[in-house]
KOLBARO-374130 format. One line per field, with one value per residue (C-alpha): residue in one letter; z, x, y negated; residue number from 1. Coordinates in steps of 0.5 Angstrom, whole numbers, plus 500, padded with zeros to 3 digits. Each point is the difference from the previous one (the first is absolute). Example, Ala and Ser with C-alpha at 12.3 -4.5 7.8 and 13.67 -1.06 7.14 Angstrom:
BEGIN
resn = a;s
zz = 516;498
xx = 525;502
yy = 509;493
resi = 1;2
END
This chain:
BEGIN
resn = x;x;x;x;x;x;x;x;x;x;x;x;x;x;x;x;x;x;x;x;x;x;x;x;x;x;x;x;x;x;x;x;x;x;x;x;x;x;x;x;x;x;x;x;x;x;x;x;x;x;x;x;x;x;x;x;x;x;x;x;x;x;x;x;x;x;x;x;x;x;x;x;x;x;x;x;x;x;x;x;x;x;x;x;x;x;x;x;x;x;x;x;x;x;x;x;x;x;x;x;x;x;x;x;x;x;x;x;x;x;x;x;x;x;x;x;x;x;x;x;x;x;x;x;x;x;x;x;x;x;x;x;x;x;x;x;x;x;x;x;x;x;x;x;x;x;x;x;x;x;x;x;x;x;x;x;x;x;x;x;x;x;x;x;x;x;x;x;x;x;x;x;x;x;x;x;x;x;x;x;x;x;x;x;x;x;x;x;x;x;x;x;x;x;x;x;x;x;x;x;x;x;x;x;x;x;x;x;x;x;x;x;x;x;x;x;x;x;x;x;x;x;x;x;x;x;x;x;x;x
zz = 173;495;496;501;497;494;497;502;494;495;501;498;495;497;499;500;493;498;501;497;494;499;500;495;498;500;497;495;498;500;496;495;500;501;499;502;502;501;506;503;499;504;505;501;502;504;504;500;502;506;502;500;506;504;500;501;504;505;500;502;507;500;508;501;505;505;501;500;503;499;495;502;497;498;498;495;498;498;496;496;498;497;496;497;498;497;496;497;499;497;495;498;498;497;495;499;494;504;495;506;499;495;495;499;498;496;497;500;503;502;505;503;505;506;500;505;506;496;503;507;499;494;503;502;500;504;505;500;502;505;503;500;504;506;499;502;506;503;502;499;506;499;498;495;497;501;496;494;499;502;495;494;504;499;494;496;503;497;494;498;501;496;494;502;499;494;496;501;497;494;500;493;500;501;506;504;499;503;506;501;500;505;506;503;508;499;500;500;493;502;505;496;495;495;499;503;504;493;503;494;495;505;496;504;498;504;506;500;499;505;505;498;500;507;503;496;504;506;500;496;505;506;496;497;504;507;503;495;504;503
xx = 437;506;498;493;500;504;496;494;504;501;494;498;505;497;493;500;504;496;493;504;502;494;496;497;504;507;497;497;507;506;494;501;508;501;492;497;506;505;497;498;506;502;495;502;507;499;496;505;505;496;497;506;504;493;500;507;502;493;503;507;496;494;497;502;496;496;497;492;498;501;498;497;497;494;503;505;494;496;506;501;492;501;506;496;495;505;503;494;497;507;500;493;501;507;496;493;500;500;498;505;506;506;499;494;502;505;496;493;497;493;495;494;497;505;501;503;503;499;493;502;505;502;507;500;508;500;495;507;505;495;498;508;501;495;502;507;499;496;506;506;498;506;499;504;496;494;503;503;493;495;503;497;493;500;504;495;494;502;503;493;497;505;499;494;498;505;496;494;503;503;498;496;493;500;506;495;494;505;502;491;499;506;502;506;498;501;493;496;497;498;496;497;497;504;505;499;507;501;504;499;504;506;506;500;507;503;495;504;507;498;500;507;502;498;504;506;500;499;506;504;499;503;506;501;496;497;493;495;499;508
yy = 514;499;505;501;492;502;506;494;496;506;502;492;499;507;498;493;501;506;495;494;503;503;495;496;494;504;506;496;496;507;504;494;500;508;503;505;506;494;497;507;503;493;500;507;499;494;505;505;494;499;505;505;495;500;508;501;496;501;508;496;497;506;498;493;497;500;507;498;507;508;503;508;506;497;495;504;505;494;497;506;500;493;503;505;496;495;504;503;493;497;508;498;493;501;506;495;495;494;493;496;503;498;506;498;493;503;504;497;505;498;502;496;505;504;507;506;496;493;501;500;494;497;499;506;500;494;504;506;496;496;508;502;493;502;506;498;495;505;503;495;495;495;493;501;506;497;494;505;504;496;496;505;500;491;501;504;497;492;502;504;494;496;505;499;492;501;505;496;494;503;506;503;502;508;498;494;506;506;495;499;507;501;499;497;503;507;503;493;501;507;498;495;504;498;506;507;505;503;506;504;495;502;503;507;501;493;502;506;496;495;507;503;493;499;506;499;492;505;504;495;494;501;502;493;496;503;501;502;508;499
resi = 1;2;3;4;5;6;7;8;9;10;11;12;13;14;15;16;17;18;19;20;21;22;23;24;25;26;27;28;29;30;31;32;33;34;35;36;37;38;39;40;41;42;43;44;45;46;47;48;49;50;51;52;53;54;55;56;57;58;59;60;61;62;63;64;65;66;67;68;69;70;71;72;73;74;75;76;77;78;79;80;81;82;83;84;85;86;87;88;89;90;91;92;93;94;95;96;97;98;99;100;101;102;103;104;105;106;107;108;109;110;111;112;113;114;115;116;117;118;119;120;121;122;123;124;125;126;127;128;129;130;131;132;133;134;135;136;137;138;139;140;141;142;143;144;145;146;147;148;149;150;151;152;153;154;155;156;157;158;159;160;161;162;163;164;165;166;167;168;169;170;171;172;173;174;175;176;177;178;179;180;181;182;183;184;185;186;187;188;189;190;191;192;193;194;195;196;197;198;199;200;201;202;203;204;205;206;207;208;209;210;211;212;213;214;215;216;217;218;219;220;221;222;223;224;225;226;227;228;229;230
END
């Protein structure tokens, strides 16, 4: 329970600080004192000071706790199809032009209408690292397992949401309508009538990356890691 309580704290200590120092008092005043690159290269390192001892220390202690239930085959096979699809999704965002992202506060790269995956979700990075945390507790079925990768799933929903209220507040014009057009709940503004799937503005080659990606993960995992088709 020891163990399980202190991935709890990381995991706390990681995202507290992470929504803190994005929020808008704080990001305000170290933009003043450093700009713009300064506090992202301080907010970058504050999440690698927290979220390094949360990993390493998480892998120090993997299946601490109670056991909750056993995982099967089916359970394994599920979370395999999750990984897939949270590859793909994270390939698809990391190769999108998204109006959310550092490089496009850096750079000033506008766009006001969603594209590819953003029709899907305009957090779509979020949304990976929300399946790979299923994907994960499907068949990790410690307390402390449960904790560390449940911990992406709660993670990414509330700082989506925090980014969210941020934009919203500060925002410019062609930001606040992208965000109108868009939907935080992945396929939300689809079935609004407000995006289509778009699967044609997919990039084919980070499809056929996410693919070999995930067969490497296969032969690669249980090597570093266990499960994942050991």
């Amino acid at each position: 329970m020891q163990s399980s309580a202190l991935i709890l704290f990381l995991w706390l200590m990681f995202g507290g600080t992470h929504i803190i120092g994005s929020s808008i008092p704080v990001r305000t005043f170290f933009i003043n004192q450093v700009g713009t690159l300064g506090f992202k290269c301080i907010y970058s390192l504050v999440a690698l000071a927290t979220f390094i001892p949360l990993c390493y220390f998480y892998f120090d202690n993997k299946h601490a706790g109670y056991l909750l239930y056993n995982s099967g085959y089916f359970l394994q096979l599920l979370a395999q199809i999750f990984m897939l699809v949270a590859i793909v999704i994270l390939l698809q965002a990391l190769t999108t032009t998204n109006p959310m992202t550092t490089k496009a506060e850096l750079f000033g790269r506008h766009i006001s209408s969603g594209y590819g995956i953003q029709r899907v979700t305009r957090h779509p990075q979020n949304f990976a690292f929300g399946i790979f945390g299923l994907a994960h507790l499907l068949v990790n079925p410690y307390l402390g397992d449960w904790i560390f990768f449940g911990g992406f799933i709660v993670y990414g929903v509330a700082s989506a949401m925090h980014q969210d209220r941020r934009l919203l507040a500060v925002g410019h014009v062609q930001l606040k309508q992208f965000l109108a057009d868009t939907s935080a709940i992945p396929f939300a503004a689809i079935l609004k009538g407000k995006q289509r799937l778009g699967l044609d503005e997919y990039y084919p080659p980070a499809l056929f990356a996410a693919v070999v990606l995930f067969i490497l993960l296969k032969l690669l995992h249980p090597m570093f890691f266990g499960g994942f088709g050991s």
